[in-house]
VEXDREN-2710 file (C-alpha; in Angstrom, 1 decimal):
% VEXDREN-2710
k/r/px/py/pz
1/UNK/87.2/-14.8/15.9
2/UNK/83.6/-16.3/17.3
3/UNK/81.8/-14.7/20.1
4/UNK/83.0/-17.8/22.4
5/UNK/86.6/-16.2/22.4
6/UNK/85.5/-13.0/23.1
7/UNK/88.1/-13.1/26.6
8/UNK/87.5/-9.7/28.7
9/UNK/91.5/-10.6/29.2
10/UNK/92.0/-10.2/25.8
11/UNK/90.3/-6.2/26.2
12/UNK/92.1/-4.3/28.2
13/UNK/94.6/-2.1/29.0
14/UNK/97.2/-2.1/31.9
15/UNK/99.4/0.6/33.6
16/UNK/102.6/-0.2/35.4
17/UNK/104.4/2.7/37.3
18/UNK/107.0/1.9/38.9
19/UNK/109.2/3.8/41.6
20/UNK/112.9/3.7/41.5
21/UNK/114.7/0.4/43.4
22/UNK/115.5/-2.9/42.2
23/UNK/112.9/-5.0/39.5
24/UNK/110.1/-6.7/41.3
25/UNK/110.7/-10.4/40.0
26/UNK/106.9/-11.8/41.1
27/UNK/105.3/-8.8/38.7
28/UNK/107.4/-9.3/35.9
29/UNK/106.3/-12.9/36.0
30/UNK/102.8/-11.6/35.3
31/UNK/103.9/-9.4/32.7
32/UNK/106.1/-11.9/30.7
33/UNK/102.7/-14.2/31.2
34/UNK/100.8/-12.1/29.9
35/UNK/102.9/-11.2/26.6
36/UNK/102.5/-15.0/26.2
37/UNK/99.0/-14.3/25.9
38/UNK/99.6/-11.6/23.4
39/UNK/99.4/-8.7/24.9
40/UNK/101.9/-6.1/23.9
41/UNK/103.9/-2.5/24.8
42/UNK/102.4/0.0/23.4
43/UNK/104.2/3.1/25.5
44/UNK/107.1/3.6/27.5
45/UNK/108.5/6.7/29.5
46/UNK/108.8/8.3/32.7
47/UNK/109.1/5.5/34.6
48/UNK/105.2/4.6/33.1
49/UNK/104.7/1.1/30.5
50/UNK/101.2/0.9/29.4
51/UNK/100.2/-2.9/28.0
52/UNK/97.4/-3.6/26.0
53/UNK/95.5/-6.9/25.0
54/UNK/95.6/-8.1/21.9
55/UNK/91.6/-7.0/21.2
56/UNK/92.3/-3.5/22.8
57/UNK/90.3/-1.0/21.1
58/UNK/91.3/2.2/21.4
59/UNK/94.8/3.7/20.5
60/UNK/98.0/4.9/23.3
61/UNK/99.4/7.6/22.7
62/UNK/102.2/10.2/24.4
63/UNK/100.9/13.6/24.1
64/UNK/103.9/15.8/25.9
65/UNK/106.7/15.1/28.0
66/UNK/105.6/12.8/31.0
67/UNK/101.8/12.5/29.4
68/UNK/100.1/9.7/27.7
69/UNK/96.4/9.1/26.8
70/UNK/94.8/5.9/26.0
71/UNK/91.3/6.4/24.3
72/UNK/90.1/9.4/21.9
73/UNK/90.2/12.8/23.4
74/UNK/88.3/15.2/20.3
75/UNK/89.3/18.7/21.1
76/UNK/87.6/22.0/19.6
77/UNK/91.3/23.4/18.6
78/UNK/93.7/23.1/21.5
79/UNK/95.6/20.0/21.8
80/UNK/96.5/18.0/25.0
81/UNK/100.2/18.3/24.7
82/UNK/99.6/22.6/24.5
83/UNK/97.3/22.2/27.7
84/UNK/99.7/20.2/29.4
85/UNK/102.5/22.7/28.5
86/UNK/100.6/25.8/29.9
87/UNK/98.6/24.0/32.7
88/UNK/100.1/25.5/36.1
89/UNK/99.6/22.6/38.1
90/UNK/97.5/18.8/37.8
91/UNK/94.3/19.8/38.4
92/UNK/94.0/22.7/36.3
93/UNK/95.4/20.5/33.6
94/UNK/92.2/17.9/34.3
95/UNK/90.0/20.5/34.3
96/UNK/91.0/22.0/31.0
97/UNK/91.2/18.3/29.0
98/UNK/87.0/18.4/30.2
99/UNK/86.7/21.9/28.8
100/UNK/88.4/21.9/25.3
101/UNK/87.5/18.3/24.4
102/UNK/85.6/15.1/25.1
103/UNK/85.6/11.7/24.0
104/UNK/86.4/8.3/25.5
105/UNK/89.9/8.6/27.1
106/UNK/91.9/8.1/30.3
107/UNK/94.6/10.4/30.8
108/UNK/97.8/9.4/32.6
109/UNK/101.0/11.7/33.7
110/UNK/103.3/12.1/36.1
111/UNK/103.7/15.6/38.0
112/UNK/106.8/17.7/38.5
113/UNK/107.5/16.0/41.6
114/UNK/106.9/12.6/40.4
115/UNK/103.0/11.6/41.3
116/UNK/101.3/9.6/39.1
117/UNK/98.2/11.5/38.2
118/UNK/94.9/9.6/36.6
119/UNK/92.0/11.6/34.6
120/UNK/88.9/9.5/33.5
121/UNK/86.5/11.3/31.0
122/UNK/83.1/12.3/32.2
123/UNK/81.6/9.4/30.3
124/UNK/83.2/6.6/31.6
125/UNK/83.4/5.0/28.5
126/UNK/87.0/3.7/29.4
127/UNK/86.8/2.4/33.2
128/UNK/89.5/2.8/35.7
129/UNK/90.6/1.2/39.3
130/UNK/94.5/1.0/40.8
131/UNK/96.1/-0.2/43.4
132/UNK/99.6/-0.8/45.2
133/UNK/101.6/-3.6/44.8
134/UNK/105.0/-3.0/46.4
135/UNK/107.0/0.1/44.6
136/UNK/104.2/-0.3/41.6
137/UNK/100.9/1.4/40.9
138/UNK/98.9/-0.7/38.6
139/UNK/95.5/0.5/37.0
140/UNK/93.7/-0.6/34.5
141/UNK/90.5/-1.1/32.8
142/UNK/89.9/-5.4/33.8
143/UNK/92.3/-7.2/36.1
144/UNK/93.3/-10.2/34.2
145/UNK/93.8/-13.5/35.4
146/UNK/97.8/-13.2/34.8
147/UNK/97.4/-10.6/37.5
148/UNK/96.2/-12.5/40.0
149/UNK/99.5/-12.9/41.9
150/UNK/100.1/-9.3/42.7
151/UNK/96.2/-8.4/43.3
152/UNK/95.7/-7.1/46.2
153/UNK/96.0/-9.0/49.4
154/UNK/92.7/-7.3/51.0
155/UNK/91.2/-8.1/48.1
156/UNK/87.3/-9.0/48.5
157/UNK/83.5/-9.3/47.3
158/UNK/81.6/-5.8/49.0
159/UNK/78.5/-8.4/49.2
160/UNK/76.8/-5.2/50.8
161/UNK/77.0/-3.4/47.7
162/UNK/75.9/-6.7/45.5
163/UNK/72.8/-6.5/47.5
164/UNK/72.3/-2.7/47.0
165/UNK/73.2/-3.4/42.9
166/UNK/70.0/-5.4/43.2
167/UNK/67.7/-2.6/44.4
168/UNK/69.7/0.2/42.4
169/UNK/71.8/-1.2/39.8
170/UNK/73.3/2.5/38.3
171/UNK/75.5/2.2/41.5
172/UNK/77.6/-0.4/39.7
173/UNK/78.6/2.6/37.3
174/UNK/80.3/4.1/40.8
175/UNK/82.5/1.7/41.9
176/UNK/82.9/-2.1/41.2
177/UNK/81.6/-4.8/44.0
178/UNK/85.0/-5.6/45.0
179/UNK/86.9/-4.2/48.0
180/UNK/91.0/-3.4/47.6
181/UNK/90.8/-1.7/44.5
182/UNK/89.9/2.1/44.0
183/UNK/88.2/3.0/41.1
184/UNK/89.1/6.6/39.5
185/UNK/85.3/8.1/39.2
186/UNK/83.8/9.5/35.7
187/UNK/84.9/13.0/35.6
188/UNK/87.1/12.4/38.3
189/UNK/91.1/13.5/38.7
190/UNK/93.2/11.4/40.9
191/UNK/96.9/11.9/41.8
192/UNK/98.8/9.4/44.0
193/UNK/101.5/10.5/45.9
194/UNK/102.8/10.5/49.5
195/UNK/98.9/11.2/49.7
196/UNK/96.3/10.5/47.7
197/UNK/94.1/13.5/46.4
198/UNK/91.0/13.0/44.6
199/UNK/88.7/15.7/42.8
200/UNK/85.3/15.3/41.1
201/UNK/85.8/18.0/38.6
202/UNK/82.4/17.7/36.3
203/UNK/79.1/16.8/37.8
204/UNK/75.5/16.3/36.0
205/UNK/73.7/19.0/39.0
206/UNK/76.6/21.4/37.6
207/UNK/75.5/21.3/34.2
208/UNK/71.4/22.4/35.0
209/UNK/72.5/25.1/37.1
210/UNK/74.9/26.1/34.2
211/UNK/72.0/26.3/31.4
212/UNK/71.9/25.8/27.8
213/UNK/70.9/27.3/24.8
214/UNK/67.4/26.1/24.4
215/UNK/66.3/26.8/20.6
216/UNK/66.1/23.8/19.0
217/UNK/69.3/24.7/16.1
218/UNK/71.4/24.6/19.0
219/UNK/70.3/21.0/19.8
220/UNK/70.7/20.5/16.4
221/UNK/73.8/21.8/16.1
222/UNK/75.7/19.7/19.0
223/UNK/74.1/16.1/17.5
224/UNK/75.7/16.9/14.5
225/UNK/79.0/17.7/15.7
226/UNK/78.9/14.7/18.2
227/UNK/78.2/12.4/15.6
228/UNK/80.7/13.7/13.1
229/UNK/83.5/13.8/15.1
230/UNK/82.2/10.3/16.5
231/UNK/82.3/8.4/12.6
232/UNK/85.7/10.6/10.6
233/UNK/87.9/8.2/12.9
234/UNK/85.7/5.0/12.0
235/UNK/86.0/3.3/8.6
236/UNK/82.6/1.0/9.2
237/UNK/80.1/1.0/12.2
238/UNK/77.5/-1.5/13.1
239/UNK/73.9/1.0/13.1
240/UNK/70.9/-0.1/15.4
241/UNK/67.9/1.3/14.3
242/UNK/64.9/0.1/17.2
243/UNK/62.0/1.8/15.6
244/UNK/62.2/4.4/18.1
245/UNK/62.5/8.1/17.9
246/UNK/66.0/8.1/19.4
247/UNK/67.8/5.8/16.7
248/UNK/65.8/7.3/14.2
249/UNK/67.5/10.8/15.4
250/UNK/70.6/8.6/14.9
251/UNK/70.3/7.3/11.7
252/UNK/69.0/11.1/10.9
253/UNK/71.9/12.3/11.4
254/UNK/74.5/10.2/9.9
255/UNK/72.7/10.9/6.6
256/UNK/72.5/14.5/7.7
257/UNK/76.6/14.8/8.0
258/UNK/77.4/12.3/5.3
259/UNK/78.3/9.0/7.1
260/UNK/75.4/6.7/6.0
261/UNK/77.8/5.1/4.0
262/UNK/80.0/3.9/6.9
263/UNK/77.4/2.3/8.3
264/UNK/75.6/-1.2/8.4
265/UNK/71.7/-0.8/9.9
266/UNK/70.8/-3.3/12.0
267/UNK/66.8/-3.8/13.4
268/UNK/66.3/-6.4/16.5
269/UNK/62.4/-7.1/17.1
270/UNK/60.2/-9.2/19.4
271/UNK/58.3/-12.1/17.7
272/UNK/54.9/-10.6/19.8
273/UNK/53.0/-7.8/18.3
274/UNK/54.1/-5.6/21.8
275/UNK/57.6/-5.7/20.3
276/UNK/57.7/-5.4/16.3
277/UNK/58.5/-2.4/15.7
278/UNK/60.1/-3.5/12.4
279/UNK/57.4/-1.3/10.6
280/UNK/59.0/2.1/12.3
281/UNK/63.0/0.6/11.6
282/UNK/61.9/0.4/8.2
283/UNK/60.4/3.6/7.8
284/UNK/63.7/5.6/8.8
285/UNK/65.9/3.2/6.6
286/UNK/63.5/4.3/3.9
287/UNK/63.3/8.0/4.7
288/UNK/67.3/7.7/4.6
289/UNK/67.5/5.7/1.7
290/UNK/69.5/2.6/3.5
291/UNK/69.2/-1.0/3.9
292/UNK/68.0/-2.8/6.8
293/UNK/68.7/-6.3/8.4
294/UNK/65.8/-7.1/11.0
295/UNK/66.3/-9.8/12.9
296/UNK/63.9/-11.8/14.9
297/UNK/64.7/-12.0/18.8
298/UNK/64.8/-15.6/19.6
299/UNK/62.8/-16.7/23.1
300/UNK/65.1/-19.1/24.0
301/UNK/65.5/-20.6/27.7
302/UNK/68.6/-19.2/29.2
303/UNK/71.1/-21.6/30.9
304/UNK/74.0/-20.7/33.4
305/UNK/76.5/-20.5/30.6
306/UNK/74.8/-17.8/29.1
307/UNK/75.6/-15.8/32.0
308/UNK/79.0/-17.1/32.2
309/UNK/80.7/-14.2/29.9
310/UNK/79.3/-11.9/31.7
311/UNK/80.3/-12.7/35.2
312/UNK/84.3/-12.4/33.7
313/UNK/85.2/-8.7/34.2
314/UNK/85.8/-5.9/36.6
315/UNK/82.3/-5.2/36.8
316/UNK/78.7/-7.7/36.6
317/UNK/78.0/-7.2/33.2
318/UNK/74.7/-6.0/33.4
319/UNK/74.4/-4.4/29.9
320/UNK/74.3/-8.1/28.7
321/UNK/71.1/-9.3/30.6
322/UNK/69.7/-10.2/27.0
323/UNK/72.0/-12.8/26.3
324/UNK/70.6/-14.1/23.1
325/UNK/70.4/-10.7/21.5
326/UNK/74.1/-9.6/23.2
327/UNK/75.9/-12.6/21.6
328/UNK/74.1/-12.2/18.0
329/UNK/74.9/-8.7/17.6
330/UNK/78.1/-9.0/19.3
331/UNK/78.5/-12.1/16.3
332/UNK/77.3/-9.9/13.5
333/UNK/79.6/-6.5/14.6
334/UNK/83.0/-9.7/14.4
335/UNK/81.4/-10.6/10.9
336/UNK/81.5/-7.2/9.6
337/UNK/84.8/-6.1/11.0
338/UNK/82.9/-3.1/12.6
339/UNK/84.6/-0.2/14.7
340/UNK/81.7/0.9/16.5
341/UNK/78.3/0.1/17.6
342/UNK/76.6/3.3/17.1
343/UNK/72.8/3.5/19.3
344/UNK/70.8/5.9/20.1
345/UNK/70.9/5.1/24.0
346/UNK/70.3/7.4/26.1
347/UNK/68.4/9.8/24.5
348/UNK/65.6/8.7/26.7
349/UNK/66.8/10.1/29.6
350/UNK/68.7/13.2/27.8
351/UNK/65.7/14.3/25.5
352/UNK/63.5/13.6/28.4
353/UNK/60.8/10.8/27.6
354/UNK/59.5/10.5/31.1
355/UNK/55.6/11.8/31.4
356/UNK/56.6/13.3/34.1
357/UNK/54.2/16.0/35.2
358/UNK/56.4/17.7/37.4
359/UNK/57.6/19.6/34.3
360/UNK/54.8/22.2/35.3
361/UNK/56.8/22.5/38.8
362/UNK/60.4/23.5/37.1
363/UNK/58.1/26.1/34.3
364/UNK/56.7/27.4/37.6
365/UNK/59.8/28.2/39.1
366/UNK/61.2/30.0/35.9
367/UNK/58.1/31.7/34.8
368/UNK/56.2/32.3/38.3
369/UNK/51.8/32.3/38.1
370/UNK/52.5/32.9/34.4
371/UNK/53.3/29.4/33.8
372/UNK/49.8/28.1/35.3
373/UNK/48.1/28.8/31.8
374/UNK/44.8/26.2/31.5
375/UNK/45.9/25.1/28.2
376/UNK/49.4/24.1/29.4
377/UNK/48.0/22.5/32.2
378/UNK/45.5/20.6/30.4
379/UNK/48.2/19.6/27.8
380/UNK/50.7/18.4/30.6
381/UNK/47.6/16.6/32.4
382/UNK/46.7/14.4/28.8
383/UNK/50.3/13.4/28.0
384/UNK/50.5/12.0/31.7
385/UNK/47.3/11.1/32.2
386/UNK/46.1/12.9/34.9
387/UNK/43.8/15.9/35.7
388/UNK/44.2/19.5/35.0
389/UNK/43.7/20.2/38.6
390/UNK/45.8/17.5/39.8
391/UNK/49.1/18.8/37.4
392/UNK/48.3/22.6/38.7
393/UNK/48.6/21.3/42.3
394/UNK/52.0/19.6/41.6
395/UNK/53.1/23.0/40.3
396/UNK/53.9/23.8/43.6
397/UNK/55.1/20.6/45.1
398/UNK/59.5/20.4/45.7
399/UNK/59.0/16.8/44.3
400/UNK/59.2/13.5/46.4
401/UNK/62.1/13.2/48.5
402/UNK/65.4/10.8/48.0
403/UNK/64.7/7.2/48.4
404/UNK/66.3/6.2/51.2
405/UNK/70.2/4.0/50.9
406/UNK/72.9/4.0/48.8
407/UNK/73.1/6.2/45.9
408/UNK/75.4/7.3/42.8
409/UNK/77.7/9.7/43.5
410/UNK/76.5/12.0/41.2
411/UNK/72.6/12.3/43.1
412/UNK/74.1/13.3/46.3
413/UNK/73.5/17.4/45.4
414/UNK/70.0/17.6/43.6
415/UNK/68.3/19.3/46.6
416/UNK/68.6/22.7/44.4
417/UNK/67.4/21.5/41.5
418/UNK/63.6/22.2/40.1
419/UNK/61.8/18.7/41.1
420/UNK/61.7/17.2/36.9
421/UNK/65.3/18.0/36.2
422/UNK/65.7/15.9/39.5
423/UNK/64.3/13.0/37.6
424/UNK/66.0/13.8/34.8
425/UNK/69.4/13.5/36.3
426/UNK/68.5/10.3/38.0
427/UNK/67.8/8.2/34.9
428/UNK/71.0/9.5/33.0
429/UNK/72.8/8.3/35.6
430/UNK/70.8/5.2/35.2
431/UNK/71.9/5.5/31.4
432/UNK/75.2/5.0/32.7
433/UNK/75.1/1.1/32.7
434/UNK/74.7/1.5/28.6
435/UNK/78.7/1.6/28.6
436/UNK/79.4/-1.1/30.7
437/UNK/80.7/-4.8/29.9
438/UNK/78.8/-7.4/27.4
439/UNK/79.9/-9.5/24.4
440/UNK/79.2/-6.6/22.1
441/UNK/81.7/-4.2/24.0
442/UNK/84.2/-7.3/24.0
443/UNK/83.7/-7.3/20.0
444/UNK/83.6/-3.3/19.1
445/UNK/83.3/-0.1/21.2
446/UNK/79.8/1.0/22.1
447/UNK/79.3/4.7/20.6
448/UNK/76.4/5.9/22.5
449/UNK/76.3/9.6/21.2
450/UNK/73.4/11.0/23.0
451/UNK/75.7/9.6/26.4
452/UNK/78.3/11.9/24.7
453/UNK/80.0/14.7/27.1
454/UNK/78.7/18.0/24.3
455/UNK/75.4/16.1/24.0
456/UNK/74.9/15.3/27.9
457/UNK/76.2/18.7/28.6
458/UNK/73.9/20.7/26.7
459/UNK/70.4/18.9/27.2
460/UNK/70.9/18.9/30.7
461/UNK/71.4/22.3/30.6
462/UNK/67.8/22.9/28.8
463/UNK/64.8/23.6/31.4
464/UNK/62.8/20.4/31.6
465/UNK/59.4/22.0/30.1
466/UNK/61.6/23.2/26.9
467/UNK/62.7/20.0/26.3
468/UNK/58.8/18.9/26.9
469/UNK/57.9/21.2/23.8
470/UNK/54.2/20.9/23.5
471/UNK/53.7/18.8/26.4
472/UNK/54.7/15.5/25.0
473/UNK/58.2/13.2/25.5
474/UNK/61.1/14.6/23.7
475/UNK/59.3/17.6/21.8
476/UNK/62.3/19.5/22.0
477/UNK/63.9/17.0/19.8
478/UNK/61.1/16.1/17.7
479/UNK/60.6/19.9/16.7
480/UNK/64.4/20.0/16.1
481/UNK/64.7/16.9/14.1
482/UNK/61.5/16.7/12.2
483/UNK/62.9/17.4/8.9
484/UNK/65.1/13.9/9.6
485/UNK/62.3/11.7/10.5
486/UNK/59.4/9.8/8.8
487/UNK/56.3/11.6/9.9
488/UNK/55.3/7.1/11.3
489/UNK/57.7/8.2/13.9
490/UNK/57.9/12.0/14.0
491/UNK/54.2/12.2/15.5
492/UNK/54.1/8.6/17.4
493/UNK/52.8/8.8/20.7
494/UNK/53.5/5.2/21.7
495/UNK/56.6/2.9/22.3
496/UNK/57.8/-0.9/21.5
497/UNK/57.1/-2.9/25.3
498/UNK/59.4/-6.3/25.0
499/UNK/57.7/-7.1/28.2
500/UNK/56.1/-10.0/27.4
501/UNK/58.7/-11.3/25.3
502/UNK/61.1/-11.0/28.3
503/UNK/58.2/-12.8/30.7
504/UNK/58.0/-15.7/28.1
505/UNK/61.8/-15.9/28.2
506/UNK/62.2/-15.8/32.0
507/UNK/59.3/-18.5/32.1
508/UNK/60.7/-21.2/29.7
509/UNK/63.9/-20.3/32.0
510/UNK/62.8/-20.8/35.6
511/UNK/64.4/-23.9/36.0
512/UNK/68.0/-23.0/35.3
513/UNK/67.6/-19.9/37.1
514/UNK/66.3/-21.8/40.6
515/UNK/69.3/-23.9/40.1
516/UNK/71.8/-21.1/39.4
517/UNK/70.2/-18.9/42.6
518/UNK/68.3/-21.1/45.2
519/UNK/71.7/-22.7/46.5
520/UNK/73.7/-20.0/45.5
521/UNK/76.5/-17.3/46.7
522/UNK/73.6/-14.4/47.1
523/UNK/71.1/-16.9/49.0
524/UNK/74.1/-17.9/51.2
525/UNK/75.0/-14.3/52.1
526/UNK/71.8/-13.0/53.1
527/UNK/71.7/-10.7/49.4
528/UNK/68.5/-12.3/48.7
529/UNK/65.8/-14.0/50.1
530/UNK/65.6/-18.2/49.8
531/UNK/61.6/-18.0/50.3
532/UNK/61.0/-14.5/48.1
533/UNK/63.2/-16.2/45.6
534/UNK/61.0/-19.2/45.0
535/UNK/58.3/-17.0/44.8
536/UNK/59.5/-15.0/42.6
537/UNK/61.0/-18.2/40.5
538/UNK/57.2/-19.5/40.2
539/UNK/56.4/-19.7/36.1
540/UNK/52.7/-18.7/36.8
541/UNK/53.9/-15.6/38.1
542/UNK/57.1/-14.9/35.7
543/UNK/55.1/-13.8/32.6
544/UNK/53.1/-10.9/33.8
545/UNK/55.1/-10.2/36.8
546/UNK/56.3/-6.6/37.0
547/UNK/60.1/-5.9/37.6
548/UNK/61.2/-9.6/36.6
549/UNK/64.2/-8.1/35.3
550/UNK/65.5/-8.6/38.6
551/UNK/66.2/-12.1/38.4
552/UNK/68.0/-11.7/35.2
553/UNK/70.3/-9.5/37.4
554/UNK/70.2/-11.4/40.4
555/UNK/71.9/-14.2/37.5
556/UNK/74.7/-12.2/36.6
557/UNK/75.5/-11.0/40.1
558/UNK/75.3/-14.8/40.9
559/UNK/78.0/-15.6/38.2
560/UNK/79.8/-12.9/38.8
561/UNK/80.3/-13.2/42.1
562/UNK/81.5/-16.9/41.4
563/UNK/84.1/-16.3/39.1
564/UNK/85.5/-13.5/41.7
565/UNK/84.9/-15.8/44.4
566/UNK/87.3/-18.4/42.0
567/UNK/90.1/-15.9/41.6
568/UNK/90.0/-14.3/44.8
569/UNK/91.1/-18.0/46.5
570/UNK/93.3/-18.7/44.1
571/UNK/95.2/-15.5/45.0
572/UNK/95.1/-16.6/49.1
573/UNK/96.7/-19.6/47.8
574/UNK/99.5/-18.2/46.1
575/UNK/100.4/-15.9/49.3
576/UNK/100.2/-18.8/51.5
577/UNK/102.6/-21.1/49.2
END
């Protein structure tokens, strides 16, 4: 297998449930295509099938009478088939599965009175959209091209939300760009009947209100058990150590519970000064006694069909906007017949690396005038770089209001919340585009720990200046892990900047990107500007220009919205003949 076959067709997962009455000739066509193209059954009953490609990851199992899963579900001692057995009705059943366990999973069953019900897991590792096609529900994970027959007639770009993925692109993690097909939200618990009920039954705002133990062995604690449970099902896993605090946690820990051996460490630096942090890699490897492969990020010029892969699924595959590095690693994790890319994504946003000094605003609101110590103050005001005076005013500030436009789901309740936590909630759900589609997804599940359900759960319980511990990013987590990390990156107060290796690489590419986007789908419906876009697209500006990822997005989107344009007539043309 090379990383040119890596088909998103070949990926997923599909879900055919059918109503009683005669066979429906023009689906089973698509079916019989696509076991043509290898895909197989991997579960029948109660009037469900559920197909899988031939690269599907992740196992399909029936758990109880009219109950299947597809994906990992790791309880703490109950299983799914007894909480489906003493569940009194569907969403109590939901509810539970996100209580006793987490994992990567979509849950599937039908209801006493027939109604197919849908449960995603709160990490959206495995995605989820349906729709109707005469007496069938179909969902599944990536429409594939077999499918494209009984697609939905409506079916559309939303070129509204392709421009708001632009300005905010965590709203791709809330529902794709296409109109006709409903996705089933993170967390969320649909059942489709005569109507369709839909429940959001776990919510990141839920979680700080809720609290967590704060002492740094519980944090401790829940890494550990994450991680475990993550590797005993895993024979060999692909490590990425960055040089940063978070992988070295990560690494840490798989020494820590005995699962260094599993693992293959993997270091990807920048060729400029800025972004070698091969010195820090090596120093956890060292500290945990494995080997380390650094490899050297290539600045190569980027071309249309490096986009092209990621333009192919459900969603733009934004996690991929580093093509070079996505289709190496995606190369190395085939060579090594790895199980699992295991990062330490995330942690940014769940440890809290932000200098962010409305920290002193939440400790203000738990601890009242006693929280306006000097020496906190002044702390708080050096690791953010501002005044004493100036963090003491911000104390009692609410924090800066909601941008205004579309926004994640999950950011629509925050009002309540002390101002940092705010913050803190807004980048994990920015974290959320760590799980979506790229070539290294295509060649082994992405195991983002710190993205985890227990993980998420418990750090966004933790007040903001706890998890601040001695004013700096992440002190929480340092104090808890120190034991696990080289002092080089226990006590670092800097971090890696790939800036300019991204600005020489959007440079050396601003030719293929002006012919990709100056004539293209996004100029021609008004989602971006022809004259900004030239501007933008001017070399003398790309290197140093803040926010040039944009463009790289503005590429996939582009692609993307191609190949959908592609399939979208070809299903018009099939109803009309």
């Amino acid at each position: 297998m090379t990383v040119a076959l890596l088909n998103p067709d070949d990926q997923g997962y599909l879900i055919v449930a059918m109503e009683p009455g005669e066979p429906d000739v023009q689906l089973e066509a698509c079916l019989t295509t696509l076991a043509l193209q290898g895909w197989t059954l991997r579960l029948e009953g109660f009037r469900v099938r559920i197909f899988a490609g031939p690269r599907f990851a992740w196992p399909v199992v029936q758990v109880h009478r009219a109950h299947a899963l597809i994906g990992e579900w790791r309880g703490e001692g109950a299983h799914p088939s007894e909480i489906a057995g003493r569940s009194p009705d569907d969403p109590t059943l939901a509810s539970e599965l996100i209580r006793e366990g987490w994992g990567a999973y979509l849950m599937v069953w039908r209801s006493e009175g027939g109604e197919l019900n849908l449960m995603r897991d709160p990490s959206g590792a495995i995605d989820a959209v349906w729709w109707k096609h005469g007496r069938a529900t179909l969902v599944t994970d990536r429409p594939p091209a077999a499918l494209d027959a009984v697609l939905p007639q409506d079916l559309s770009i939303d070129w509204a939300l392709l421009g708001a993925l632009l300005r905010t692109p965590s709203l791709l993690t809330d529902a794709p760009p296409l109109t006709g097909l409903r996705a089933v939200g993170a967390g969320c618990w649909t059942r489709l009947g005569r109507l369709i009920e839909e429940r959001e039954l776990w919510r990141p705002s839920d979680l700080v209100r809720r609290g967590s133990d704060d002492h740094p062995e519980a944090l401790v604690s829940v890494v550990d058990h994450t991680i475990d449970r993550l590797m005993r099902s895993r024979k060999r896993v692909v490590c990425e150590i960055s040089g940063g605090l978070d992988s070295a946690i990560v690494a840490g820990t798989l020494k820590a519970t005995g699962h260094t051996h599993r693992a293959a460490f993997l270091n990807y630096f920048g060729a400029d000064a800025e972004g070698d942090e091969r010195a820090y890699a090596q120093a956890a490897a060292d500290w945990n006694g494995v080997g380390l492969l650094s490899v050297c990020k290539p600045v190569e010029p980027l071309s249309a069909q490096d986009f092209k892969p990621l333009g192919q699924s459900l969603r733009p595959g934004l996690h991929g906007v580093d093509p070079a590095y996505d289709r190496d690693a995606a190369r190395r994790l085939l060579k090594t017949g790895a199980e699992g890319l295991l990062t330490g994504q995330g942690g940014d946003s769940v440890f809290f690396q932000a200098p962010d000094p409305l920290v002193v605003a939440d400790r203000f609101r738990r601890q009242g005038l006693r929280a306006l110590n000097p020496a906190y103050l002044a702390a708080v005001g050096r690791w953010t770089r501002r005044s004493a005076w100036t963090v003491g005013r911000l104390a009692l500030m609410s924090g800066p209001a909601a941008p205004p436009g579309r926004r994640h789901r999950w950011l629509d309740d925050l009002g309540d919340l002390p101002p940092a936590k705010r913050g803190q909630v807004e980048r994990f759900v920015n974290s959320q585009l760590f799980w979506t589609d790229c070539l290294r997804a295509r060649a082994a599940p992405l195991l983002h720990p710190f993205l985890s359900q227990p993980v998420v759960e418990h750090c966004l319980g933790v007040p903001s200046d706890r998890l601040t511990l001695g004013a700096r990013d992440r002190g929480l987590a340092r104090l808890a892990f120190e034991a696990r990390l080289p002092a080089l990156i226990a006590h670092r107060r800097n971090k890696g900047d790939l800036s300019r290796f991204y600005g020489r690489v959007l440079q050396d590419s601003a030719g293929a990107l002006a012919d990709l986007l100056v004539e293209g789908r996004l100029v021609a419906h008004g989602v971006l500007d022809r004259e900004e876009l030239l501007a933008d697209l001017d070399p003398s500006r790309l290197l140093w220009r803040e926010g040039a990822n944009p463009l790289l997005i503005a590429a996939v989107l582009e692609t993307w919205a191609a190949h959908w344009e592609g399939r979208i007539a070809n299903r018009r043309a099939q109803i009309a003949a």
